[in-house]
C-alpha positions as CSV (number, residue, x, y, z in Angstrom):
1,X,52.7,138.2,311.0
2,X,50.9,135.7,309.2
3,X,47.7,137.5,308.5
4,X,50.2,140.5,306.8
5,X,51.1,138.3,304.3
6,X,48.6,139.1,301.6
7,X,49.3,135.1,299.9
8,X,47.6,134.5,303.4
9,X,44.2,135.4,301.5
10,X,43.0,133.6,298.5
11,X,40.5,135.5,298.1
12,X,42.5,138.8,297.2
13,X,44.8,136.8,295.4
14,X,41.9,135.3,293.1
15,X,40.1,139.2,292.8
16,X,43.8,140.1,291.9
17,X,44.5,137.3,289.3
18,X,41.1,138.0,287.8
19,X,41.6,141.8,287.1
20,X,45.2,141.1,285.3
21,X,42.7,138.5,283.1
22,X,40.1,141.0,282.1
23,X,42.9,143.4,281.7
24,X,44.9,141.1,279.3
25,X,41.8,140.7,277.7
26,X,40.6,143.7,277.3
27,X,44.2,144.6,275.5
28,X,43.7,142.0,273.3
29,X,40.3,142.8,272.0
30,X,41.9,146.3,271.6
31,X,44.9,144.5,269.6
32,X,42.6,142.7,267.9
33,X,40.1,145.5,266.5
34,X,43.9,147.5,265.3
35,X,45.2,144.3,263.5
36,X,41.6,144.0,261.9
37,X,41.8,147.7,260.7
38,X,45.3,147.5,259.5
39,X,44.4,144.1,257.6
40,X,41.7,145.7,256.2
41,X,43.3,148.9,254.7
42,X,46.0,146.7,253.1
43,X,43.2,144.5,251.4
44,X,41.8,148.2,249.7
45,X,45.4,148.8,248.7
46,X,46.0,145.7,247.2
47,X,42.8,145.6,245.2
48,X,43.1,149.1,244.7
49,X,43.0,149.0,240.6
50,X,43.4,145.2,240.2
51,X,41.3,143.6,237.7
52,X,42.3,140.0,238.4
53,X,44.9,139.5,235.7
54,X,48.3,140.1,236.1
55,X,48.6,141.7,232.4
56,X,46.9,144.6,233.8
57,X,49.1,145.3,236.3
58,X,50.6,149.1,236.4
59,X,53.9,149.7,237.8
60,X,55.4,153.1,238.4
61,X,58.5,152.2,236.8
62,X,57.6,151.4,233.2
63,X,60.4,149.7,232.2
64,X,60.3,147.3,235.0
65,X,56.4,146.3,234.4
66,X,57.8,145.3,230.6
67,X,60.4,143.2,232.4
68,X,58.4,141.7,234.8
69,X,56.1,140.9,232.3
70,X,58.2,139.6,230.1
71,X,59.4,137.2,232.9
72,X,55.8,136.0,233.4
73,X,54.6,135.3,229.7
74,X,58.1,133.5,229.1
75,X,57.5,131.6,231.9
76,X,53.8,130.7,230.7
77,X,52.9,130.8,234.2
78,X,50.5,133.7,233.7
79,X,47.5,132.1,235.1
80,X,49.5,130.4,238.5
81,X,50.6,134.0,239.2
82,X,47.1,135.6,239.2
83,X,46.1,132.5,241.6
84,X,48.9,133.6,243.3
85,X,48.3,137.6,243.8
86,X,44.8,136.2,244.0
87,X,45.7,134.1,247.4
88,X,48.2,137.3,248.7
89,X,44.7,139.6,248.3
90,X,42.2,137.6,250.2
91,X,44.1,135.5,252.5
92,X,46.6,138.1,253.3
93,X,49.2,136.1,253.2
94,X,50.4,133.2,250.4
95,X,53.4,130.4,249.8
96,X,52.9,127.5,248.0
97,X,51.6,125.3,249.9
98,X,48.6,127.5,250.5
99,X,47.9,128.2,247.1
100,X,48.1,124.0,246.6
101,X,45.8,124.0,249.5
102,X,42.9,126.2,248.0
103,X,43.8,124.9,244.6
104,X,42.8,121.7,246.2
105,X,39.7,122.3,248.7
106,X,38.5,125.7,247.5
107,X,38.6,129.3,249.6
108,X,40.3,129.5,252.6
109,X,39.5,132.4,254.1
110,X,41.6,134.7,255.2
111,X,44.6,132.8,257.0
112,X,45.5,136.1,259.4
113,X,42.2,135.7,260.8
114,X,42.3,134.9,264.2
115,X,41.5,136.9,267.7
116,X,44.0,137.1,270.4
117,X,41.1,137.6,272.7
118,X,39.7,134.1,272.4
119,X,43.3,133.0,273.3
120,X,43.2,135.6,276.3
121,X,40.1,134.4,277.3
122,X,41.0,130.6,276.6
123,X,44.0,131.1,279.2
124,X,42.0,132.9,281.6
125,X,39.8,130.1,282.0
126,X,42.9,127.8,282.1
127,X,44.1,130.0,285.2
């Protein structure tokens, strides 16, 4: 009865185990390269038109580009927001303490940027 039992082999077990790994990789890499396009095509949209100032901004709603700059300049913030949008366009995401952070050290790359693969693959070797 025993030799039935396929936990009776470790051998299958291990060839098993490792064909769920390159499996789970495999869909990660695939996850990966999608999440890499996606990011990608909202990076052109984003820049799409943008000069780098926020007083050149078009809206399609006139009056609400008046109002939303009238916010900003009575704010005086002008320059903090283009930082800002700035930070939103190249890192793909931004809050403040991110934009303190680059204010601070420089560029920090883009702060979506990392590959669910390498953790995969990480685990895998864990296992």
């Amino acid at each position: 009865l025993g030799a039935m039992i396929p936990w009776a082999y470790p051998r299958v077990i291990f060839a098993w185990v490792m064909f769920a790994a390159i499996g789970c990789a495999a869909g990660a890499h695939f996850a990966d390269i999608l999440w890499m396009r996606e990011s990608a095509r909202q990076a052109r949209q984003l820049r799409a038109g943008y000069t780098g100032r926020i007083a050149d901004a078009q809206s399609s709603v006139p009056s609400d580009r008046q109002r939303i700059q009238a916010l900003i300049t009575k704010s005086g913030q002008e320059r903090e927001v283009d930082r800002a949008v700035a930070a939103l366009i190249h890192m793909g995401m931004s809050t403040p303490h991110l934009r303190r952070a680059a204010r601070l050290v420089g560029d920090l790359g883009n702060a979506k940027d990392y590959r669910l693969a390498y953790v995969v693959l990480s685990w895998n070797i864990l296992i």
